[in-house]
MARZAKE-661192 format. One record per residue (C-alpha): x, y, z. Coordinates in pm, whole numbers, padded with zeros to 5 digits, always signed. Layout:
<recs>
XYZ...
</recs>
This chain:
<recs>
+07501+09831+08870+07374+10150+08690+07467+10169+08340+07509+10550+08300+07859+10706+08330+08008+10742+08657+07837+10453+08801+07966+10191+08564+08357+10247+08687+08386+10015+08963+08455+10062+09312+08628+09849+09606+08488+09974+09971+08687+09911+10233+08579+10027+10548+08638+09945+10960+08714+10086+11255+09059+10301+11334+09381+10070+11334+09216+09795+11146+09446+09856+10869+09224+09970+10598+09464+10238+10451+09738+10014+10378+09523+09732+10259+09352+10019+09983+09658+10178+09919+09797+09789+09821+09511+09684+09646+09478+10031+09453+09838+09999+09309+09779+09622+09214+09503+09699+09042+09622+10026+08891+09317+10230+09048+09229+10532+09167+09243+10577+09586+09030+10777+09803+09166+10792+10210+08787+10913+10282+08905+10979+10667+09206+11240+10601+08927+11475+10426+08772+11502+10757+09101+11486+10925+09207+11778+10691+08897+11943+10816+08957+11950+11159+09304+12051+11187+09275+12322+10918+08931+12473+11160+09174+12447+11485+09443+12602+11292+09149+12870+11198+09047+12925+11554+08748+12759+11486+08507+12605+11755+08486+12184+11639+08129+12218+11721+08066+12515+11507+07884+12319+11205+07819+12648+10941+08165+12734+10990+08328+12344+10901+08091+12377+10634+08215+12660+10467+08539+12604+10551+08500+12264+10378+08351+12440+10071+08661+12682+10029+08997+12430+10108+09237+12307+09821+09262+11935+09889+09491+11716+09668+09593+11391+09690+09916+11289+09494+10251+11094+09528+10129+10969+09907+10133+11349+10025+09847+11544+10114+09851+11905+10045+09605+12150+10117+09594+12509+10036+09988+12391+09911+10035+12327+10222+10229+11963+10308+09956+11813+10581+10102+11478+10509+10233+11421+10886+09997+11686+11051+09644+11472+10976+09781+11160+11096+09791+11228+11476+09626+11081+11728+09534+11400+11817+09403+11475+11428+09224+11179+11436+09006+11206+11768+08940+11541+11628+08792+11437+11289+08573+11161+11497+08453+11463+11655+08383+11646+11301+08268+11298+11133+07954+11301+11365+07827+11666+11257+07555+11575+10991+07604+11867+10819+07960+11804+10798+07947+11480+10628+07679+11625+10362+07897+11844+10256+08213+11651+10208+07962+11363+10043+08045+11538+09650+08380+11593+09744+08398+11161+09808+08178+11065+09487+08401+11284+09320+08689+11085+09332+08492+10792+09123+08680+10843+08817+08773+10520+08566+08954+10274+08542+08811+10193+08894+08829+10325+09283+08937+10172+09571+08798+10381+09892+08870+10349+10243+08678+10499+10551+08363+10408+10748+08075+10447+10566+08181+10400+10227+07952+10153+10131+07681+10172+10304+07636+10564+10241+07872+10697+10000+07896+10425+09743+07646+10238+09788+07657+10041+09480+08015+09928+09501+08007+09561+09337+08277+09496+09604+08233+09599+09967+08458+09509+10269+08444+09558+10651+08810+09505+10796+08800+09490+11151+09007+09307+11437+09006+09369+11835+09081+09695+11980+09370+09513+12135+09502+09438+11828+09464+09776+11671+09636+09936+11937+09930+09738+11951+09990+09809+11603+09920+10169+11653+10216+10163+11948+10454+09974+11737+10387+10237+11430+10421+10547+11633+10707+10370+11842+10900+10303+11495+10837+10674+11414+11045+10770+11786+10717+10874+11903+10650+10858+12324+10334+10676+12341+10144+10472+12578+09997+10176+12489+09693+10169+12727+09620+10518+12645+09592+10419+12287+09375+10149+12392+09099+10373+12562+09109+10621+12285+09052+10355+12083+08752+10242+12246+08628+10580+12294+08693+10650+11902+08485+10314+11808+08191+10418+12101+08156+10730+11883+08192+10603+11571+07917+10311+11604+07692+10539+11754+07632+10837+11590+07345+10948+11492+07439+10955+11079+07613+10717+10904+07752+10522+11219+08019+10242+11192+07875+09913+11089+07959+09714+10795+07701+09723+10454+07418+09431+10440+07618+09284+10161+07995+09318+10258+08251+09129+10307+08364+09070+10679+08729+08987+10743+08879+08991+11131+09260+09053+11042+09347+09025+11449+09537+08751+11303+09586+08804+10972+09907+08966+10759+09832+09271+10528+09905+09043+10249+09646+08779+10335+09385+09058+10400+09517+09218+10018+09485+08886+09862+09118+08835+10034+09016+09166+09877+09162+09100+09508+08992+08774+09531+08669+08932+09554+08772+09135+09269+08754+08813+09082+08455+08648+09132+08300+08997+09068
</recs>
């Protein structure tokens, strides 16, 4: 690792494909280890509800670009506010989230929001979730992770957690937007969705969120 400044803090990657789980397992393994955490997807989520909301085309680069530039993003108390507004609930449809897909795979896009992502390296450490965090935007993470399971899987849990929430879903419709999501995701042209040469692979299909934290943490430790 780099021995000047912001490269010494350490950083935990966790990335994967939609559903695997990766913002719970962060958010767990942030709080046990008393670190920082960076939910890399809502700031593209964020994005592309706040262009709909602005009338604005999702293809329409310059204009996500700018509007990326200008938004008041803030992470805090699990709430996500921007422009102080409470987007908490409003990022994390399924809706939102075949929507950012859309915006993740606009190269332009994802340069701009890169600073905005380092940015969020601050000490004692950083735990960051998304899809590309370590093979693109932290590169040099001592710890890198790629949690994954079947698309099955994923959308199960996906019915069961909108289900919970009194939501009217359909579980094979989850199951092809799945799919579709990963197709798009894995084959972008920039930064598509494939775990770094030196992560960590873990299939948690059948594992609890506590085995996958306690995986993670033990990487930690032979760091």
């Amino acid at each position: 690792m780099k021995s000047d400044g912001i490269a010494v803090i350490p950083v935990v990657t966790i990335d994967g494909p939609s559903g695997a789980g990766k913002g719970t397992v962060a958010s767990l393994v942030a709080d046990a280890k008393g670190w920082h955490l960076l939910d890399s997807g809502a700031l593209y989520r964020i994005i592309a509800v706040a262009g709909l909301a602005k009338g604005i085309d999702l293809a329409d680069e310059a204009s996500l670009v700018a509007l990326s530039e200008q938004l008041d993003i803030v992470f805090a108390d699990g709430k996500v506010t921007v422009d102080g507004a409470d987007l908490t609930d409003g990022i994390r449809t399924e809706e939102a989230g075949n929507s950012a897909s859309q915006v993740a795979a606009l190269p332009p896009v994802r340069g701009a929001i890169l600073t905005l992502q380092q940015s969020f390296r601050k000490a004692p450490g950083l735990v960051a979730d998304g899809r590309d965090m370590g093979t693109v935007v932290f590169p040099d993470a001592p710890v890198k992770v790629f949690l994954d399971a079947s698309a099955e899987a994923r959308a199960e849990r996906r019915y069961n957690q909108l289900k919970n929430k009194g939501l009217g879903v359909n579980l094979r419709a989850l199951l092809e937007q799945i799919q579709e999501r990963d197709a798009r995701d894995r084959n972008r042209a920039v930064a598509p969705l494939k775990p770094a040469e030196d992560a960590l692979i873990i299939d948690s299909t059948h594992m609890s969120i506590d085995e996958v934290v306690a995986t993670v943490i033990a990487q930690l430790s032979i760091k």
